[in-house]
C-alpha positions in Angstrom: 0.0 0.0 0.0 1.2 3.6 -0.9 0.7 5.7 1.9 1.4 9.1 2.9 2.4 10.9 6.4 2.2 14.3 7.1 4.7 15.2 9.9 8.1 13.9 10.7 8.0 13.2 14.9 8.0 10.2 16.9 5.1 8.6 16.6 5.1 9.6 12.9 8.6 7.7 12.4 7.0 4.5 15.0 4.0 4.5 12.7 6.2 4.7 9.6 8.9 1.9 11.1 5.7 -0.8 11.4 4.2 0.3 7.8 7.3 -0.7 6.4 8.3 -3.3 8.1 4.8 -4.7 6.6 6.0 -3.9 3.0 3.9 -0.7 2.6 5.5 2.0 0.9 6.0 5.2 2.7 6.3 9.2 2.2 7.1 11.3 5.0 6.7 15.1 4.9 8.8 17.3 7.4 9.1 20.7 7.6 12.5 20.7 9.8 15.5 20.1 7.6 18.2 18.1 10.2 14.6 16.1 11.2 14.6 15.3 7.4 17.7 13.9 8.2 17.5 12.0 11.1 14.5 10.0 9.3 16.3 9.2 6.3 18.6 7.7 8.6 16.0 6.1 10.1 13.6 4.8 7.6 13.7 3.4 4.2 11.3 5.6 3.2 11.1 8.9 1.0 11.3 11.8 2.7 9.7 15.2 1.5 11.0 18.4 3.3 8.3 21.2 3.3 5.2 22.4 5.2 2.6 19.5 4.8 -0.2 22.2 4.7 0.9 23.1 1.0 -0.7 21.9 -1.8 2.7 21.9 -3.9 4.5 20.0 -0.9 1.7 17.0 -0.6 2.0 17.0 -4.5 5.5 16.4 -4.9 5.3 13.7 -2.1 2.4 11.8 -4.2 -0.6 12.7 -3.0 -2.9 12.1 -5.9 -1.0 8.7 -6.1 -1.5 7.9 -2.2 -3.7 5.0 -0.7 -3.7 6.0 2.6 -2.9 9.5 4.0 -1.9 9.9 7.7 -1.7 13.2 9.2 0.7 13.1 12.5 1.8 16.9 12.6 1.7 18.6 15.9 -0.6 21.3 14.5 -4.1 19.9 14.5 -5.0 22.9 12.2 -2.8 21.1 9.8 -3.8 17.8 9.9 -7.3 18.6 9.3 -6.0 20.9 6.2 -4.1 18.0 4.9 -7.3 15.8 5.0 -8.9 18.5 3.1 -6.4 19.0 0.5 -6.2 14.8 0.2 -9.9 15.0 -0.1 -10.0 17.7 -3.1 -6.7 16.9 -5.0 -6.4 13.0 -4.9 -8.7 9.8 -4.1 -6.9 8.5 -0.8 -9.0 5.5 0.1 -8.7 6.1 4.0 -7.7 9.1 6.3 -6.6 8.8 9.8 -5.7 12.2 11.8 -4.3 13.0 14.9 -6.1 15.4 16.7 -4.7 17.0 20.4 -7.5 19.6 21.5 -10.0 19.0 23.6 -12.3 19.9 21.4 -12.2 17.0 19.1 -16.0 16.3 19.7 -16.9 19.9 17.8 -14.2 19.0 15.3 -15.4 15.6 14.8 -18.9 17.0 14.5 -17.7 20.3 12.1 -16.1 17.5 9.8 -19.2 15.2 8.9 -21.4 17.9 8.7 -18.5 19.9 5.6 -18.2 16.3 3.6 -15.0 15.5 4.4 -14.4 12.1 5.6 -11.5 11.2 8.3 -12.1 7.8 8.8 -10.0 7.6 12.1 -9.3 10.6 14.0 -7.3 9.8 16.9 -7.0 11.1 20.6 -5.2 10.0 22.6 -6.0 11.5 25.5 -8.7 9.8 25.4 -7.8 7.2 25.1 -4.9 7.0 27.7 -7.9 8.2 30.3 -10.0 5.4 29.2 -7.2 2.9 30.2 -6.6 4.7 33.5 -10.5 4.6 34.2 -10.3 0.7 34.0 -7.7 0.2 36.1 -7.8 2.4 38.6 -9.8 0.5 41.2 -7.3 -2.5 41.1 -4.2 -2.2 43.0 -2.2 -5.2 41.3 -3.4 -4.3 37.9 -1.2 -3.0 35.1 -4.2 -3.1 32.8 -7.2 -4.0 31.4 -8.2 -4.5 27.5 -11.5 -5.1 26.5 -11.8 -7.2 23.2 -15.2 -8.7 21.3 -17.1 -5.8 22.7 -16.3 -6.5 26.1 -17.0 -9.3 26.7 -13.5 -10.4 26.4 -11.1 -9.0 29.1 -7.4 -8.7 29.1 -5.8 -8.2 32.5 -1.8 -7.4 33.5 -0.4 -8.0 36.8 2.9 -8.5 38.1 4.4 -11.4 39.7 6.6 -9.8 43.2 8.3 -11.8 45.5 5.4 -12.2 47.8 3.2 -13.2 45.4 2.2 -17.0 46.4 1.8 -17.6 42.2 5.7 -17.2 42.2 7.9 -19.7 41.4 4.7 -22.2 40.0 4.5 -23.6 36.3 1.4 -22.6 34.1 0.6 -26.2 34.7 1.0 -25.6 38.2 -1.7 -23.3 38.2 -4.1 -24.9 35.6 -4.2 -27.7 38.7 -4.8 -25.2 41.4 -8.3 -25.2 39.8 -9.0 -21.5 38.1 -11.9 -20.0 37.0 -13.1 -20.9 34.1 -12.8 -19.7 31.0 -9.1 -18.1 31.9 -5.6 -18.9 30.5 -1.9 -17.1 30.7 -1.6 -15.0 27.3 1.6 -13.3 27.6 4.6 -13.5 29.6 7.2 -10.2 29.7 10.6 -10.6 31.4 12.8 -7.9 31.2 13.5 -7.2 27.5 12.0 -10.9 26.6 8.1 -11.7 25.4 7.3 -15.4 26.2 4.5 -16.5 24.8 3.9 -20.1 27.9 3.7 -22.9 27.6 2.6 -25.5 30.6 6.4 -26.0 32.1 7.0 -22.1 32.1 7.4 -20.7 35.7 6.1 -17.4 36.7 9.0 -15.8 38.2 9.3 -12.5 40.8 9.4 -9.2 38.5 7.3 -10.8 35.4 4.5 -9.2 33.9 1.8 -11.4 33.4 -1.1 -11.0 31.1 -4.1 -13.1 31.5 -7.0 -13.5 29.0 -10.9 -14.4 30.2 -14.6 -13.4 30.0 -16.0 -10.5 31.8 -17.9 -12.8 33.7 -15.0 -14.4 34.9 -12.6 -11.1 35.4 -13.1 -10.7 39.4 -12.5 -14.7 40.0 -9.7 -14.4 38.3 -8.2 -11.8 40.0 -9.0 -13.6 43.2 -7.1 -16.5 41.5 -4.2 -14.3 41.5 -4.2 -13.0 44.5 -5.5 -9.6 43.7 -8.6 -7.6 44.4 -10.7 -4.7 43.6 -10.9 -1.9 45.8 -14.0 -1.5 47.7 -14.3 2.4 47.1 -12.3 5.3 45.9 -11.9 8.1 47.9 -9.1 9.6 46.8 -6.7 10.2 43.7 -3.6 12.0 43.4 -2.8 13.9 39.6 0.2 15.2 39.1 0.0 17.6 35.9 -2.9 19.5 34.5 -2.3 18.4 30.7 -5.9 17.6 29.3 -5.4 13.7 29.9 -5.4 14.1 33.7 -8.5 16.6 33.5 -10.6 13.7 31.7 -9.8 11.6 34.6 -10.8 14.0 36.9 -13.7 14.7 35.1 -15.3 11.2 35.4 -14.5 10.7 38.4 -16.0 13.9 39.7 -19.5 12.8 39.7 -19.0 9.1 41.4 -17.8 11.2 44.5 -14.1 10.6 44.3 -11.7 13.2 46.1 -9.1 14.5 43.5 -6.4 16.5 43.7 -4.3 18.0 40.9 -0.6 19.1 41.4 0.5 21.4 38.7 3.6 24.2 38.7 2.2 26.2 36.4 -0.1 29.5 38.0 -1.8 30.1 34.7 -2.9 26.5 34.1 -3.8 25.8 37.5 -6.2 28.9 37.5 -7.6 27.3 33.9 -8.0 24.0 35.6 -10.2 25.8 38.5 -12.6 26.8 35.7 -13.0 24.1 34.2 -13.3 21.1 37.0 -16.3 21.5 39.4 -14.9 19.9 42.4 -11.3 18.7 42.2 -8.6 20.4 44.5 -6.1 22.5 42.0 -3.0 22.9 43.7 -0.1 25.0 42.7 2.8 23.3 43.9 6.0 20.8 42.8 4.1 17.0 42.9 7.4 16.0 42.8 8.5 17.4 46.3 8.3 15.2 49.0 7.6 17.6 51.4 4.5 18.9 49.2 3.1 15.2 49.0 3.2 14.7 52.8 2.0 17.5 53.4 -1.1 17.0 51.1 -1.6 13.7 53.0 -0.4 10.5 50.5 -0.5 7.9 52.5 -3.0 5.7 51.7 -4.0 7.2 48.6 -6.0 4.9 46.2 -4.3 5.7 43.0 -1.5 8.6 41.9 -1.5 9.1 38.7 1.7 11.3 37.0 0.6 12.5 34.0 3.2 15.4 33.8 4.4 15.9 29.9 7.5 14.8 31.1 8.6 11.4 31.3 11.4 11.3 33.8 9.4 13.5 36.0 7.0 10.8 35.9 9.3 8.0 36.4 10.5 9.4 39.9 7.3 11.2 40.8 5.7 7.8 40.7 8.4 5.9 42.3 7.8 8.8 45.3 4.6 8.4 45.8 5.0 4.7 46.1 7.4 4.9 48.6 5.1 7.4 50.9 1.9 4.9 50.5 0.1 5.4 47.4 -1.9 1.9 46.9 -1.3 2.2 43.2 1.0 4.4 41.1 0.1 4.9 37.1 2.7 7.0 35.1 2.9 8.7 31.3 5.3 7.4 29.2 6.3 9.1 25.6 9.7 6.9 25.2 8.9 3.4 24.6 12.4 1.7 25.7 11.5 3.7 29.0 8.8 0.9 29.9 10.9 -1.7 30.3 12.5 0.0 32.6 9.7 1.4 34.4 8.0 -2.2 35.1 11.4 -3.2 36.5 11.4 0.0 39.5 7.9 -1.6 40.7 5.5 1.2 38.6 2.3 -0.9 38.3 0.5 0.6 35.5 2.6 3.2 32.5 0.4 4.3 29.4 1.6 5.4 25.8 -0.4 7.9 23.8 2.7 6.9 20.9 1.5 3.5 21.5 -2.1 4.0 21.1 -1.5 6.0 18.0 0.2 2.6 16.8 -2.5 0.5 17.7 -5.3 3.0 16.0 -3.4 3.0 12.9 -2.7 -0.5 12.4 -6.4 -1.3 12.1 -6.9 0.4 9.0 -3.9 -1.0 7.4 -3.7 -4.6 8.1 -4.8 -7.1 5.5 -7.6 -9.4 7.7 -10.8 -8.6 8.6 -8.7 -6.6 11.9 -11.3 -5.2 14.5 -8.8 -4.1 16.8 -4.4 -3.9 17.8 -3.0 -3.8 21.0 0.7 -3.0 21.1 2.6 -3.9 24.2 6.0 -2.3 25.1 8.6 -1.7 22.2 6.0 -3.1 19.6 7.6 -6.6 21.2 3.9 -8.1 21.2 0.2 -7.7 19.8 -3.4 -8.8 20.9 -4.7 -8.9 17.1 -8.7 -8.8 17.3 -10.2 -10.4 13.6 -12.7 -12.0 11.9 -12.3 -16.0 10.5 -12.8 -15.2 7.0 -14.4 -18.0 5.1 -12.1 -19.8 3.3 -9.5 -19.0 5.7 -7.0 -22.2 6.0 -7.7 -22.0 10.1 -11.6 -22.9 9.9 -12.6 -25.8 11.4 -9.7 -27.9 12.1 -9.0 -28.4 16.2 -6.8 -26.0 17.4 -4.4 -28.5 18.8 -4.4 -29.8 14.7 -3.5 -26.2 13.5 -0.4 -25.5 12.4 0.2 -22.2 14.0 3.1 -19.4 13.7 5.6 -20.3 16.4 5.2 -17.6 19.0 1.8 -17.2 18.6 -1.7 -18.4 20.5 -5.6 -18.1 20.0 -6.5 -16.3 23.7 -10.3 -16.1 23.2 -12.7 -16.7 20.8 -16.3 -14.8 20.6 -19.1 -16.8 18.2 -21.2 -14.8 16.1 -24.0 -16.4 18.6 -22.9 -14.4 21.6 -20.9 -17.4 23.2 -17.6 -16.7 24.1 -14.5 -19.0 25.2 -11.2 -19.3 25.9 -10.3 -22.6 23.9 -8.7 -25.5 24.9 -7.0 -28.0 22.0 -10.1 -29.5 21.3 -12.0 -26.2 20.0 -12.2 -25.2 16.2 -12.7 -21.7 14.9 -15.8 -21.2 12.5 -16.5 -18.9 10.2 -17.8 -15.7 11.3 -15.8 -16.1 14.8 -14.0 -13.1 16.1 -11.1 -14.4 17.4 -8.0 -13.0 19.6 -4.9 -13.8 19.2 -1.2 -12.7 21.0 1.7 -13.0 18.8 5.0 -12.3 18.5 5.6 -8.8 16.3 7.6 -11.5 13.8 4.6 -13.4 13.4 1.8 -11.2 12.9 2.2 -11.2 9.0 2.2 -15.3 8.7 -0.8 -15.5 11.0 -2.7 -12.5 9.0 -2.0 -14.5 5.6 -3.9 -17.7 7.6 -7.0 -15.8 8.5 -7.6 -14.1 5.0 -10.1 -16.2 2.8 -7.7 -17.8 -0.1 -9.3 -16.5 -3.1 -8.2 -12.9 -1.4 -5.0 -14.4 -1.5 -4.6 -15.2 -4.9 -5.0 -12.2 -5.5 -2.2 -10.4 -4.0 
């Protein structure tokens, strides 16, 4: 596929690194020259130096010639523009934009109603307050994903040295009896992705992720020795970027006592105007003294949601220390998550990450409902639907002959019934089913799931 991206930063060259690493063909356009640079470098990909809001520019870099147009500046203005200008001058099949402000409901709404179709405008504040929502009330809990409409849940946890699951085999646990339904997806270990097998040992410091039904997700976390919290009363925000005032904005009305740390005097009298009831407080979250003062021990959940990474690394790590039940931090840099699960910080998100994930969807080759990227793009929870024809319906799965480094974690019939199969299940047509791979196999499994007279096509 031919495909087009307007802007030249991070998450423009992670977006661009996947796309061709899945033999698309890529133009970038960048406006900074020693950027330009750095992503020829980088990428083996074309690179276009000019402002991506000219019509010359887009031109030269093949717009009327592009598939797929992708507009990652950091000017939402311009990524809107571009859509426009792809709209007018060229016949781009699908357009995905990246949109910051918060108000992408009135832009969203200002689009349809002018004609021009985006067909994915990503927030990511959004959704990085959505994943912070779901986890918020679970201590142990890294994260939850919710997959066939919800009624398939994801959880992460991590394995400490307490934890009476370490040191036991995924056999070990299958005869402790779990709940039904359930089975160990994912295993991450420092810098290695394991996808288990029965003799694998959970170890102290791993990062587990499990795979069930929402029926099953509280019995599960029982299972592991986790549990929900009871109530919230009380959440610590450090940072008044517009991520941190969605959370505080939901959780407003259900009665929850939030406070929100933030340096700046300006912002923190724009925050005052715009939340109802949270506590704006002009003051260092980092400072220990500041903290204590404010009364953090015992705190449900701090959540560092500065723009800064490293300033959410330690602020996080403090507030552990002084008795926050759970800690959730910001991350931009991906090779800083590694790192971050390894100092004991229970839950990170990535709004580069979820760009990833949002983009992926409209690019893959299978019927793809939905990507989940975890840490450096080591693993994916790939959401599709069994084509007919597909070389993986109805043989047993213990009969298929799947990608090394991959596993089905759930499957949802077009009935309503959903399971976690054993050996003995087959996928039908129609099924949506989830799988966790390897990144090295997602292109082997994606061939197995399209119907084969698509196929023969290519």
């Amino acid at each position: 596929m031919r495909i087009l991206i307007a802007g030249g930063g991070q998450s423009a060259a992670l977006v661009a690194a996947r796309l061709i690493r899945e033999g698309n063909q890529l133009v970038l356009v960048e406006e900074d020259p020693q950027r330009c640079l750095e992503l020829e470098e980088m990428l083996d990909a074309k690179i276009v130096r000019g402002n991506a809001a000219s019509i010359s520019v887009l031109r030269e870099a093949g717009i009327r010639d592009a598939e797929m147009l992708i507009a990652l500046t950091s000017v939402d203005q311009i990524n809107i523009l571009v859509c426009l200008i792809a709209h007018v001058e060229s016949n781009v099949r699908v357009k995905v934009a990246r949109l910051r402000t918060h108000e992408v409901g009135h832009w969203r709404r200002i689009c349809q109603e002018a004609g021009l179709k985006i067909d994915l405008i990503i927030h990511p504040e959004t959704d990085i307050s959505d994943r912070i929502l779901r986890v918020v009330r679970v201590p142990g809990v890294t994260e939850i994903l919710d997959f066939a409409e919800g009624k398939v849940k994801l959880f992460g946890m991590n394995i400490d040295h307490k934890s009476p699951r370490a040191g036991k085999t995924v056999e070990d646990l299958d005869r402790a009896g779990p709940p039904s339904n359930s089975l160990i997806a994912m295993i991450f270990r420092g810098h290695e992705v394991i996808i288990p097998h029965g003799a694998e040992v959970l170890l102290p410091d791993d990062q587990v992720y499990i795979v069930t039904t929402a029926a099953n997700l509280e019995a599960n976390f029982r299972f592991m020795g986790l549990q929900s919290q009871e109530s919230l009363e009380r959440v610590f925000i450090l940072g008044g970027k517009q991520a941190g005032i969605r959370v505080a904005e939901a959780l407003e009305p259900l009665g929850v006592s939030v406070k929100i740390f933030e340096r700046d005097l300006a912002r923190c009298e724009k925050l005052s105007q715009i939340l109802k009831k949270a506590v704006v407080i002009h003051a260092d979250g980092t400072d220990e003294d500041v903290l204590a003062e404010e009364n953090i021990s015992g705190v449900e959940a701090f959540l560092a949601m500065t723009g800064h990474d490293e300033d959410n690394i330690i602020a996080s790590l403090l507030a552990r220390r002084l008795g926050a039940k759970k800690v959730i931090a910001l991350i931009n840099r991906l090779n800083y998550l590694p790192m971050a699960q390894r100092l004991g910080i229970s839950t990170t998100v990535s709004p580069r990450l979820s760009a990833v994930d949002r983009v992926l969807q409209f690019v893959r080759k299978g019927r793809v409902i939905s990507v989940t990227t975890f840490r450096e793009e080591e693993a994916e929870a790939i959401e599709m639907i069994a084509a007919a024809g597909s070389k993986y319906i109805g043989k047993r799965l213990k009969d298929l002959r799947f990608p090394r480094g991959a596993i089905v974690g759930a499957i949802a019939r077009s009935n309503g019934d959903v399971l976690v199969p054993r050996g003995e299940a087959a996928i039908q047509e129609g099924d949506r089913v989830l799988i966790f791979s390897l990144e090295s196999t997602v292109p082997l499994l994606e061939s197995g799931f399209l119907n084969q007279s698509r196929r023969d096509l290519r």
